[in-house]
N, C-alpha and C positions, 0 to 999 in steps of 0.2 A: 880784509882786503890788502893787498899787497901795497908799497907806499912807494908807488910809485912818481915821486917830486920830480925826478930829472926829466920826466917825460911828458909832463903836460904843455911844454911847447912843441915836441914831435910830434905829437897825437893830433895838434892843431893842422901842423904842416901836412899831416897824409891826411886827413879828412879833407883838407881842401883842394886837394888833388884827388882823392877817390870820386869826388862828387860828379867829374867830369867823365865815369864810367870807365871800366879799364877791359871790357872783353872785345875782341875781332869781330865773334862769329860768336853762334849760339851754343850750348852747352852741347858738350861732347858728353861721354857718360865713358864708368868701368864697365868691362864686360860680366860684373856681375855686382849690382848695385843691392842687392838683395837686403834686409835684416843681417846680421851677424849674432849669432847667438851668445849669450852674456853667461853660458855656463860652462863649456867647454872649450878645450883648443880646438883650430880647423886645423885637418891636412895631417893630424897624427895624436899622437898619445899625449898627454900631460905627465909630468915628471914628479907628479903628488903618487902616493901610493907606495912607490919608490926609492930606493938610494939613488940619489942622483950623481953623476957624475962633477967632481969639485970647477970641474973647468968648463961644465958645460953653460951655463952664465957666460962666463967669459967670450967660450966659442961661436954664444949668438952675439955678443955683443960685436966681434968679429966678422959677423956673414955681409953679405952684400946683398943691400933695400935699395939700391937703385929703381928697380922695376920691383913695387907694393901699393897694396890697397889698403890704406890705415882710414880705420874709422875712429873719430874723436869724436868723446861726449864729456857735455860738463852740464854739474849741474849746482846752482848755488842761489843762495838770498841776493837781488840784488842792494840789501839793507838791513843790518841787524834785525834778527825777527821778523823779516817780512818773506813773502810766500816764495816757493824753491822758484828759480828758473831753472829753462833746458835748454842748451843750446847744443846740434850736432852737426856735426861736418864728414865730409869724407874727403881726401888728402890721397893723392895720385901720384907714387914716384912712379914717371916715365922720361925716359930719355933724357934725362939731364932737368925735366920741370918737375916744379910743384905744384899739380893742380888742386886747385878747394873750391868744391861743389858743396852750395849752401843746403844743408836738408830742412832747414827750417823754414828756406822760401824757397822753392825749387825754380823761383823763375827770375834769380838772381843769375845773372851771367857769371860760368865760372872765371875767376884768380890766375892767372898764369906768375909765376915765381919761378926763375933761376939764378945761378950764379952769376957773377963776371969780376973778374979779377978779384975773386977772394972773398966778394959782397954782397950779400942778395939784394936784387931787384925785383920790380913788379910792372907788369907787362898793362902799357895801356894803349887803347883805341887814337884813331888819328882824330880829333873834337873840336882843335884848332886849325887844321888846315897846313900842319908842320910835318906831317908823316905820324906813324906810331913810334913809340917809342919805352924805353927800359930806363922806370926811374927809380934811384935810390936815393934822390932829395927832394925836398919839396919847397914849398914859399917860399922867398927870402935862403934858399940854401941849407934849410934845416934839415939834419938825417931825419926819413920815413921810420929807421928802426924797425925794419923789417922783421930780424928775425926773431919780434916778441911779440909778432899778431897771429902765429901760426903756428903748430907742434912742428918742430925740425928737426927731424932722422938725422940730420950729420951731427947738430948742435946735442943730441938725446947719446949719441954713439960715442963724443968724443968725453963728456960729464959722465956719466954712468959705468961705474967703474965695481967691479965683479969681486974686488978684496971688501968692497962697504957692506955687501950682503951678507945674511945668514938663511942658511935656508931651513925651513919649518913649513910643515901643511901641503907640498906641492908648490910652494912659491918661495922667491928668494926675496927675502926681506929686508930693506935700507931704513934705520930708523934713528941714527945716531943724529943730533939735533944740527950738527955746523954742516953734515954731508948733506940734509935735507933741507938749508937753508939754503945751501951753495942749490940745490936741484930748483930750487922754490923761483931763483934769479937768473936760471940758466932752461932746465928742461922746461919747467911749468911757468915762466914767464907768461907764456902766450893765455894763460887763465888768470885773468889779473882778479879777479875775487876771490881766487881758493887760495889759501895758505893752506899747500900741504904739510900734514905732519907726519908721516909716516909713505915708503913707496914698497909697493908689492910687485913683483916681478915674475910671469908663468913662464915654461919656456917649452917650444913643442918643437920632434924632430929637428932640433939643434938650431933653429932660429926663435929671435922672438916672440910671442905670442901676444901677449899684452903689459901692458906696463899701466899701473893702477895707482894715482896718488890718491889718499885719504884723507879725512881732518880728525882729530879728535872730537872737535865740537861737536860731530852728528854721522853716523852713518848715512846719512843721507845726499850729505854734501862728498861732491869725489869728480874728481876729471880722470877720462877713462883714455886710454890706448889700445886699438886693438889690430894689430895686423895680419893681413891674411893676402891669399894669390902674389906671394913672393914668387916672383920671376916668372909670372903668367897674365900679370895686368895687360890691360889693352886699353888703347884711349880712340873714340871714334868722332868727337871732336875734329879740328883746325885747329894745328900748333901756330902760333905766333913764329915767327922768325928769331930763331934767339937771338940774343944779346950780342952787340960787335961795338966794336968804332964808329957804324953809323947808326944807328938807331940808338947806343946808351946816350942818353941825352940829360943835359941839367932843367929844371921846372920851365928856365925863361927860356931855352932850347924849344920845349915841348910847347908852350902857351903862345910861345912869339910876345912876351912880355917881358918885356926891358926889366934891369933885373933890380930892385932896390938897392938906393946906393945905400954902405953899410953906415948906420951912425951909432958909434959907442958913447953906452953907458959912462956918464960923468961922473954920478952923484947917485948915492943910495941912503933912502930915511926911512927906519920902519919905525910904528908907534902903534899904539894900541886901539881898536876897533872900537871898546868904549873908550870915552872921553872922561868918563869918571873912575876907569880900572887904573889902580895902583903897581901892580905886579903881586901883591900878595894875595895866593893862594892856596886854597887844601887839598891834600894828597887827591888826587885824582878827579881835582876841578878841571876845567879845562878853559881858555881865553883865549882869544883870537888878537894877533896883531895884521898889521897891513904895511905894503911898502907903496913907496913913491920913488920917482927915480927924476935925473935930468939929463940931458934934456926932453919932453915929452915924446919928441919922435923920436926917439932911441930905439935900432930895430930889433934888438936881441935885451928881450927882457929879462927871460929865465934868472933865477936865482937859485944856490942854493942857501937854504935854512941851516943855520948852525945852532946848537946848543952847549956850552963850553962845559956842563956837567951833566949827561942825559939821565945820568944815575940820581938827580935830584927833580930836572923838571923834560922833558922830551920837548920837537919841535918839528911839524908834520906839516905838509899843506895839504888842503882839506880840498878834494874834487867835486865837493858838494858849496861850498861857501864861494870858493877861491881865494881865501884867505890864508895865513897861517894856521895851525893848531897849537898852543901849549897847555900839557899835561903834569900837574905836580904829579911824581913817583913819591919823594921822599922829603923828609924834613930837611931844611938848608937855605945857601940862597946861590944861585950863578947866573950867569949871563944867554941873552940870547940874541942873534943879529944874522943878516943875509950880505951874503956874497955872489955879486953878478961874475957873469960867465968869462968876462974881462977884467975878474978879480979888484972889484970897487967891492969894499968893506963899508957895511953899512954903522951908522950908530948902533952901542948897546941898549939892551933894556935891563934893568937888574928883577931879575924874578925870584921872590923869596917864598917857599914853600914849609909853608905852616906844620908845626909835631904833631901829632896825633892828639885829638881833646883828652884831657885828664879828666877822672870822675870827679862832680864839684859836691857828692855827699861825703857827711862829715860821721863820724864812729864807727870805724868799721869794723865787724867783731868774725866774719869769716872771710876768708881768700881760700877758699875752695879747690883744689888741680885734684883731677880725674888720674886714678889708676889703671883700674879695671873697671869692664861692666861682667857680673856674675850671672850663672843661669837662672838663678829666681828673681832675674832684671834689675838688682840692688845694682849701685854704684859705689864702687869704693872711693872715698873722698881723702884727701890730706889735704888742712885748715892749716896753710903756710904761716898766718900770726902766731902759731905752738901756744897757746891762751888756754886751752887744754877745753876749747869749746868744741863741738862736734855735732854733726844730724845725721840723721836717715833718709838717705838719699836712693832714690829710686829711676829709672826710668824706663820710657817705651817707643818701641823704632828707633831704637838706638845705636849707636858703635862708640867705639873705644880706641882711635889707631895712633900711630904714629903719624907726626905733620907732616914728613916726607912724602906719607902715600895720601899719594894727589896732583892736582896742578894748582897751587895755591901760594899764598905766601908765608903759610909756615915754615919752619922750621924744622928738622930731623931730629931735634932736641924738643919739641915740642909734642905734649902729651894730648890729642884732642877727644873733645866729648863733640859726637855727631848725631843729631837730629835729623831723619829722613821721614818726613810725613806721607810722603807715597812707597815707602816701603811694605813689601807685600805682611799680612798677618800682626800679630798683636791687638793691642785692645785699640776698638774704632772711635776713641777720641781722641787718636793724634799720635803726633810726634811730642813726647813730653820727658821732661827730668825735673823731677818731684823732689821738693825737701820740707822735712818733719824738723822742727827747731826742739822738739819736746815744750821745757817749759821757758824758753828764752823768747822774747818777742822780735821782730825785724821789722825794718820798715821801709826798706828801700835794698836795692839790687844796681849793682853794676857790674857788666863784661863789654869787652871786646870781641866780636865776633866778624867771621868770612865765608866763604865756599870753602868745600874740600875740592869741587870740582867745578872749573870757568864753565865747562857746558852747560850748566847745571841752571848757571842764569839763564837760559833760553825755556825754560820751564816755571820761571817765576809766575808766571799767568794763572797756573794751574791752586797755586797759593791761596788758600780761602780764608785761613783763620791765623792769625799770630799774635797770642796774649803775653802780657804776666797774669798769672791767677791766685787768688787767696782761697783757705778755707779754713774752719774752724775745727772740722775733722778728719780733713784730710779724706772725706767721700764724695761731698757734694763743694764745688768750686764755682766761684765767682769772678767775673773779668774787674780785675783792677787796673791796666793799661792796654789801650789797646795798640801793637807798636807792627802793625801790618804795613801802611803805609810808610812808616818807619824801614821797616826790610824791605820793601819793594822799592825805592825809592835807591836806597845806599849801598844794599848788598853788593859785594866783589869776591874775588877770589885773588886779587893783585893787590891788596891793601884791607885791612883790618878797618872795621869802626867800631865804634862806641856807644851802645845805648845803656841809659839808666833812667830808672822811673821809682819813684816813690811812691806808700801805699798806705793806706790804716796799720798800725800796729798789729800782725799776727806770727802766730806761730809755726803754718803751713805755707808755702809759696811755692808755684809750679810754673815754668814757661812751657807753652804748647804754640805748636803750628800745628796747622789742615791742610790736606790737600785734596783735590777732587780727583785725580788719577794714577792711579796704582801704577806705578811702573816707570814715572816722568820724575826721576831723580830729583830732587835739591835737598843736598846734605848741607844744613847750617852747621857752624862750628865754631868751637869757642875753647881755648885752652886752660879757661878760670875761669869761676863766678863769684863776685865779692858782695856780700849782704852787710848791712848797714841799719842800727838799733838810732833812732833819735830820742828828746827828753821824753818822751809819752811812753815810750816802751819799756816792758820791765820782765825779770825772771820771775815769771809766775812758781806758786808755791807746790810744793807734793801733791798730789792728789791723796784721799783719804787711802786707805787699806779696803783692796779690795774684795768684796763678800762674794765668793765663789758660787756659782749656779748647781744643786743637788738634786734635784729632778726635774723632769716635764712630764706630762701628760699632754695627750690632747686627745678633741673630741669633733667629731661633726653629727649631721644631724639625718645622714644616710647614707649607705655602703653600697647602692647601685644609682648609675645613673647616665641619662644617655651621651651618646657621641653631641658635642656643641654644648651642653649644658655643662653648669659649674655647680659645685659643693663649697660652702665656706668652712675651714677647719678651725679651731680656737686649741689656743695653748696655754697651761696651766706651769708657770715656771715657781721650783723651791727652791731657798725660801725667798717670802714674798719681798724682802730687803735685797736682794741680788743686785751687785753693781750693776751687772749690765744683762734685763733679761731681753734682749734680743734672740731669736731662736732663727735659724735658717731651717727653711721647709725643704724636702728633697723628696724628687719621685723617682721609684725605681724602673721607671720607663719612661723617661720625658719625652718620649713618641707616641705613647698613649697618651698618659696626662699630664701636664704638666701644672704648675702650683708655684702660683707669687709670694716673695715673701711677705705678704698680707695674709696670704694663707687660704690666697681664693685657688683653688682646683681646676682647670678646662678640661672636660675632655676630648682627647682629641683621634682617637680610635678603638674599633673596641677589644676588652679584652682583661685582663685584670693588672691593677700595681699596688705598692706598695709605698703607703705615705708616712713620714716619719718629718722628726725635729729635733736639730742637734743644737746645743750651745754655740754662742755667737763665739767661743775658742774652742770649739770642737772636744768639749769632753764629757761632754752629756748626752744621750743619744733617750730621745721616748720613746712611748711604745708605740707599735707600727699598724695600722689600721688598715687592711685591706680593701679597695674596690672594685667593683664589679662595673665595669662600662660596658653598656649594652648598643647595639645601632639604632639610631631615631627609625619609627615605622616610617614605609617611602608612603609618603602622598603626594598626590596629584593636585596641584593647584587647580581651585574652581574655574580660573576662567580656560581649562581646557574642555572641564565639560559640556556635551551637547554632542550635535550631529554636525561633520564638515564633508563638504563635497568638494572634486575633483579628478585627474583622469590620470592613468597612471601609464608608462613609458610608449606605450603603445596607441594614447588614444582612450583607450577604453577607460567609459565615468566610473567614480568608483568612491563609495559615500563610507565614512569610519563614522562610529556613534561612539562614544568615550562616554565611560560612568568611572565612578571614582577610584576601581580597582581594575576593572576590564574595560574591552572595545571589542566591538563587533565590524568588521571589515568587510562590506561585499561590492566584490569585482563581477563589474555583469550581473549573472544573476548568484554565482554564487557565494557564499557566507565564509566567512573565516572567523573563529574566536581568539582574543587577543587577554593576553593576561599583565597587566603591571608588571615590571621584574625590576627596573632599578632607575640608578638617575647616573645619567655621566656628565661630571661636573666639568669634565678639560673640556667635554665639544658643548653643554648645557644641552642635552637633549636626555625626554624619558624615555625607555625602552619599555617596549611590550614583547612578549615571544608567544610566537604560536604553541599549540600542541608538540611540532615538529621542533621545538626550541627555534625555530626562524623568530630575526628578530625585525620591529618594526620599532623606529625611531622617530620621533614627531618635537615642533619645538615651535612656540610662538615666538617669533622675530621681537627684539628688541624694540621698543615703538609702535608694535602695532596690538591691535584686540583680536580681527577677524580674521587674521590668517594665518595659517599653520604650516608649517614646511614638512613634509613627511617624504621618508628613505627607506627603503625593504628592499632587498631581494628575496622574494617568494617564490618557492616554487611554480605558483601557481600566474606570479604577475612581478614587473618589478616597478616600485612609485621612486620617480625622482623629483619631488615636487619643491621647489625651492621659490622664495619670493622674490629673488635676483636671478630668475632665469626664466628672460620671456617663454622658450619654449618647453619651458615644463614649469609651470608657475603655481605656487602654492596652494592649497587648498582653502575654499574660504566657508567660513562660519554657515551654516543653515540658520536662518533667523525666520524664523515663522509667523503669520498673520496671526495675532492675537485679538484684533476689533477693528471694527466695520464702525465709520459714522456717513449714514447718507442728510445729504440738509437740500432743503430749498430757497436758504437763505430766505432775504426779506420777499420771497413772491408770492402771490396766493397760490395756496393749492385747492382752492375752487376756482374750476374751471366752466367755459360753456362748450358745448360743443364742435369739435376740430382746433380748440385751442392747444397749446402745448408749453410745456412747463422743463426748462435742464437743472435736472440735481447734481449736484455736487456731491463727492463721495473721498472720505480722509479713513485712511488704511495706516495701523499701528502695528506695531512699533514702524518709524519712518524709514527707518533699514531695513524692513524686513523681501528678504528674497526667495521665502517659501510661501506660496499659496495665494499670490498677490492679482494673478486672475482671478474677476469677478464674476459671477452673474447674475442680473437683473432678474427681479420676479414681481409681475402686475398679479395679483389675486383677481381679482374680475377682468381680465381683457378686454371682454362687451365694456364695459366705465369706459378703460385706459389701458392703454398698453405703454411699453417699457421698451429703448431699444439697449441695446448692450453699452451704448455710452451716458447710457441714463437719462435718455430724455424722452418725458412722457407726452401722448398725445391722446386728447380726448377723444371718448366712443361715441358715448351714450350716457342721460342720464342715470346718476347712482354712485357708488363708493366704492373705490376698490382702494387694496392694502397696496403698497410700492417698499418691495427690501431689496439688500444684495446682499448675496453669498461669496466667500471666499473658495480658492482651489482647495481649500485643505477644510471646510466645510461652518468656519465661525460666521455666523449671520449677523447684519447688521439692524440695526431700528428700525421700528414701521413707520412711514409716511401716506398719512389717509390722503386721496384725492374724492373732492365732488364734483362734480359733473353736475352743474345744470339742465332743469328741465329745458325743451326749445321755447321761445317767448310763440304762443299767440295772441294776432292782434286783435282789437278790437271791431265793430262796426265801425267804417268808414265813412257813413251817412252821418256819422253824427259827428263830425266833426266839418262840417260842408262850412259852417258860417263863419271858424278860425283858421280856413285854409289862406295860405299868406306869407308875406316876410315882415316879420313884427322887429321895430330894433325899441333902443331905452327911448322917450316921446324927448321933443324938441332937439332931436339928435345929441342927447348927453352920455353920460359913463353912465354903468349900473354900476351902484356907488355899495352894492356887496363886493364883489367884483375888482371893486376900479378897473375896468374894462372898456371897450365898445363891443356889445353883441350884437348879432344878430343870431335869432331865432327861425328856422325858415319851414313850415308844417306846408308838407306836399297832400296831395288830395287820396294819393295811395295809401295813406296811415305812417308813411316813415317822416320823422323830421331831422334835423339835423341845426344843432348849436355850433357856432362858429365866432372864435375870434380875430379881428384886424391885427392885434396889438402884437409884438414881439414878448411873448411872459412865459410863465410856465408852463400856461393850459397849453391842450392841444387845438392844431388848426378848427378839427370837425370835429364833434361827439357823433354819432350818430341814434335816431331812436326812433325806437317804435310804438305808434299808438294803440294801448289797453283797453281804457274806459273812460267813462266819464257820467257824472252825478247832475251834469246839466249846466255845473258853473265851471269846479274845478275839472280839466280836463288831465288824465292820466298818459305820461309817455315813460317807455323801460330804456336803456341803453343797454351797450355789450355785453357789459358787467352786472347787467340786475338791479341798476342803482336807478331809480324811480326819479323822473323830474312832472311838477304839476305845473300845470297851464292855468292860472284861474285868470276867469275870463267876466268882465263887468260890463259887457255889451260896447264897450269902449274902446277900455285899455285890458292888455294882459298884463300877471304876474309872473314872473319863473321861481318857484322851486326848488331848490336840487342840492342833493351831498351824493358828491360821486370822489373818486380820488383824489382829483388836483384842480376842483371849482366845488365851490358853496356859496348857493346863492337861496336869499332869507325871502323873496318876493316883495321886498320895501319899495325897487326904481318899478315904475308903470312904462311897459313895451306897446306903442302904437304901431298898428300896418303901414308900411311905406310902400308893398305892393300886392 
């Protein structure tokens, strides 16, 4: 962002003036507010394509934009790293104003801006009751600085100058760094977050067209220019009354507020925000001082910040804190202090800025500088100690450049080795540069390292892995330091650091970075790497002589075999002493099979290749074994089999039977035969095809069992049966009635006559949705009949069978019913002498029982048991009188269940085992009437 110190008591002074609204009347508009399109000129041809005329740059810069419609867009972080803003406008030269109409809030009142006497002003509503008025100060008399809130065509016409350009592509190019500092402070002021670094210039039928500043940091970051209806805009707005004698007015003019009297700065003291900060700091720390002034009311605070050597520490005020910033650049030490605007010199502070850390390991046996990087990714190295030590140096994602190329703080003299971990290709473990010590051990590592490119830090995120790595054979690597947070924390492109880490003694050492996306640049860089041997380390000895590899064989244990299945191969290496028998396996079609170096085989299409094994240094080759990969037979997984129903485009039911190689398809009524043909793995569904080769594709849904999704177009029909689609929905499973259980639970199934018994009836499997209609069947009807909900009602006496049938014809178990004969009664006469209501004698409980009965024999033959008590029994038994033997008298109930009366010319006894009363004749029942 631009550093902007001189302005942040201006910015105060028109903020508190903008707040009081500055429009007349409501937004006026151009007569064509439309889009403007971002790839061409309007109104003519672009000057890309073409030799352009040398002067024609010049000649727009020349034209006359009094009357245009410039559209401005910008677009930027408003904070390192954080997410783009947009902000756009549209800018009105008419008649002598500058109107800016907010596109970002449309119902922002538009800005009126004109000149007066050489100044721009900004046109505000009458709020206090003083008229309107044209102001170019604000609070206390401080300049608004008008014209660095808004793009300005005179300020853009009189900076932009047609010798800075070069033209290339259709555009005329300004890119020399002091012309585009000077544009930075002057044209692109008014974008106080974009530092541009480069400006692009189109230019159409000899005006203007756009003017485009850029950043290096991001093509994404850019403030745009685009003019268009030169000398055809129209404003249908309410102009303000321009600017005169009476209406420019000062802030206490416009407010009617008396004007602050002025009180100068006496006294200036800055010191430091901590209280325990020294001034000494490292190259690109940063600390905060603060000022104090006297007297407190002193109306003009402004300062500027000084640094007497910005080449060692910088001195910035921070719009975020509101404090000072200082930045150590470089090692040294100078001063820093503020100077108010009344030129009161504050106190110094002495800022001493720290050398770069030296490495604190001790014996150092390489100092490493990069050459070249070579096509087989070696690095050529020169060991600057000339000790006559040397390694094999490798690397991957790598470059090789001069320090110059870049934005960085190398040097043009400087040789750098570049790490890019999102660089596209190479081997997918990184960004790395490998070194082979042979038989020397190391133990530690020290560089300096930076960016090649500042952008580059806006891609640090992307950073996943940043080691030193050991190994012992330089195949398989170990993390020895892990120094991620290390680079993520320190990494720059404006200053150089220093990491170094210590390790076990070995002879391989690799630094690697990760990245997670290809394409999001960060080039680490390092112009040396210095390795370092401690007392534990040593020049390991020769390796013995080594015993060369003289044949292989090899063998497996079959030469056909299907698509997905593997072969194990075995290797036979001479002789059996061989330094190294490692073998690499090779297929001569690793798109049919391919083969690990374990020597396991996949294969993975059919067809034939060619397997073989070479020396682990490629100078041995076995003999080669052919096989034959054939296609796995297609089958049908079981749980397609069976029959599924459903209706296909039209409505019309339509039942497919699936067996393990065919299906039978009938629409309506008629048939179609279906034949297995394949499996398509990209949609997961199996094909069948008709006779006619039509094909039918069927596929049980992920999650479910009983339902099938089926798709054909048939000649004959077309199924679109999907189980995500109400109106054409899957086909579901036929599950057929396999067993019938009819019960009658705990009731009896002897009956007396017109009684009636409900069975209950369990149909298996409990899913099932074929054949699930019943039907009842009484074998004797005369007995009992059966109604379709299975409830029987007595005939007559005698026996009949009770089953059910299924739709699809499985029958359930028998349930016998008996039917009682009807009771008749006995002689009536003979019971003339125990007609009566008998209860237990002295009005006690029948102590079977624990009850009060009463027993009550009418002269008709029926009697009836009754209990008072709240219990199990029921109210009434009722019964009917049999016989009798002269003592005991015989009576039957509903149920058949027999109670006896004996009778001792006195007292009676009862009898009885019926369902829910048993009584033993122990209590004695006298008549009470």
């Amino acid at each position: 962002m631009k550093k902007l110190k001189l302005f942040s008591g201006l910015i105060l002074a028109m903020i508190s003036v903008l707040i009081v609204g500055c429009s007349k009347d409501g937004k006026g508009s151009s007569s064509s507010l439309g889009q403007i399109s971002d790839s061409s000129p309007i109104g003519g041809t672009s000057s890309g394509g073409q030799t352009p005329n040398r002067n024609a740059l010049e000649e727009a810069l020349n034209s006359d934009y009094s009357n245009a419609t410039i559209y401005v867009e910008q677009v930027y972080p408003l904070y390192e790293g954080g997410e783009l803003f947009e902000e756009y406008t549209y800018e009105l030269n008419y008649e002598g104003y500058t109107i800016i109409q907010n596109l970002d809030n449309p119902d922002l009142d538009d800005l009126y801006y004109h000149d007066y006497e050489g100044e721009s002003h900004l046109y505000f509503a009458d709020n206090y009751g003083n008229g309107d008025a044209w102001l170019s100060h604000g609070y206390n008399d401080a300049p608004l600085a008008l014209e660095n809130v808004y793009f300005s065509t005179k300020v853009a016409l009189e900076e932009l100058n047609a010798d800075d350009a070069t033209y290339a592509a259709g555009s005329y190019i300004i890119e020399d760094p002091e012309v585009v500092a000077n544009l930075n402070m002057t044209v692109f002021l008014f974008a106080w977050y974009i530092d541009v670094d480069y400006v692009s210039i189109t230019v159409s039928d000899g005006k203007l067209y756009r003017i485009l500043g850029m950043t290096d940091e991001s093509d994404d970051i850019f403030v745009r220019v685009t003019f268009s209806e030169i000398g055809t805009t129209t404003y249908t707005g309410t102009l303000p009354e321009k600017p005169n004698a009476d209406n420019v007015k000062t802030y206490a003019e416009y407010t009617g507020i008396d004007p602050t009297p002025d009180v100068p700065m006496t006294s200036l003291t800055v010191d430091f925000v901590d209280d325990q900060e020294d001034g000494v700091i490292e190259i690109e720390e940063e600390i905060e001082i603060k000022r104090t002034y006297l007297p407190e009311n002193a109306t003009n605070t402004s300062v500027q910040w000084v640094s007497a050597n910005p080449n060692i520490a910088t001195i910035d005020y921070s719009f975020t804190s509101g404090q000072a910033v200082i930045t150590g650049v470089a090692e040294g030490t100078t001063e820093v202090y503020a100077i108010s605007e009344n030129q009161i010199e504050s106190n110094h502070l002495t800022i001493t800025v720290n050398p770069l850390a030296q490495s604190t390991l001790e014996n150092c046996l390489y100092e490493f500088t990069f050459s070249s990087l070579n096509e087989d990714n070696s690095v050529t190295v020169v060991n600057q100690l000339a000790n006559g030590k040397t390694a094999q140096v490798s690397a991957n994602k790598a470059s090789v450049y001069s320090g110059a190329n870049g934005d960085n703080v190398f040097t043009a003299d400087d040789t750098l080795l570049v790490l890019n971990p999102s660089k596209q290709g190479g081997d997918l473990a990184g960004a790395y540069v490998s070194y082979n010590f042979g038989y020397q051990q190391v133990s530690g590592i020290s560089f300096y390292y930076g960016l090649q490119w500042n952008a580059d830090k806006n891609n640090l995120s992307w950073l996943t892995q940043a080691e030193i790595q050991v190994s012992t054979d330089g195949a398989v690597w170990t993390t020895a330091v892990n120094i991620l947070d290390e680079i993520k924390t320190n990494v720059s492109s404006n200053n150089v650091k220093l990491l170094e880490a210590e390790f076990a003694p070995t002879t391989y050492v690799r630094v690697l970075l990760k990245s997670n996306m290809v394409g999001k640049d960060f080039r680490f860089s390092t112009t040396q790497m210095n390795f370092y041997a401690n007392d534990l380390c040593e020049e390991l000895p020769n390796e013995p002589e080594e015993v060369k590899v003289e044949s292989i064989t090899i063998s497996t244990t079959a030469t056909e075999v299907e698509v997905g299945n593997q072969l194990t191969f075995e290797a036979i290496v001479s002789p059996n002493d061989a330094t190294n028998k490692t073998v690499i396996w090779q297929s001569s079609q690793p798109s049919k099979a391919s083969i690990s170096q374990n020597g396991v085989l996949t294969a993975l299409e059919s067809g034939t290749v060619e397997i073989s094994a070479t020396s682990y240094d490629g100078s041995v080759t076995s003999n080669v074994i052919t096989i034959t990969i054939q296609e796995q037979p297609l089958v049908l997984p079981s749980s397609y089999l069976g029959t599924w129903k459903g209706t296909d485009l039209y409505g019309v039911e339509v039942t497919l039977t699936i067996e393990e190689e065919s299906a039978t398809l009938v629409v309506d009524t008629e048939e179609i035969s279906l034949t297995l043909s394949s499996y398509d793995s990209t949609n997961q569904v199996y094909i069948f095809v008709t006779e006619d080769s039509e094909e039918v594709a069927i596929a049980i849904p992920s999650g479910y069992a009983d339902v099938l999704n089926v798709e054909a177009y048939l000649t004959s029909t077309i199924i679109m049966a999907n189980h995500e689609d109400s109106d054409n929905p899957a086909f579901t499973r036929v599950i057929a009635v396999t067993s019938i259980n009819i019960s009658a639970g705990n009731q009896s199934t002897t009956l007396n006559i017109d009684d009636s018994l409900q069975l209950s009836i369990s149909i298996y499997p409990n899913n099932a949705n074929e054949g699930t209609s019943v039907t009842w069947t009484s074998s004797n009807p005369d007995v009992a009949t059966v109604s379709s909900s299975g409830q029987v009602v007595a005939k007559g006496p005698g026996e009949t069978t009770i089953t059910a049938e299924s739709a699809n014809g499985v029958t359930s178990n028998e349930i016998v019913i008996t039917v009682n004969e009807p009771i008749s009664g006995g002689d009536i006469t003979e019971i003339e002498e125990i007609v009566g209501v008998w209860e237990p004698a002295g009005g006690d409980i029948d102590y079977d029982a624990y009850e009060i009965l009463t027993f009550t024999i009418n002269a008709d033959g029926t009697a009836d048991l009754n209990c008072d008590a709240s219990s199990s029994l029921a109210d009434h038994i009722p019964f009917t009188y049999v016989s009798t033997d002269g003592t005991d008298y015989v009576f039957v109930d509903e149920d058949g269940y027999e109670l006896t009366f004996t009778y001792d010319g006195t007292n009676g006894y009862l009898a009885y085992e019926g369902d829910y009363l048993y009584l033993y004749g122990s209590s004695a029942y006298e008549k009470i009437a």
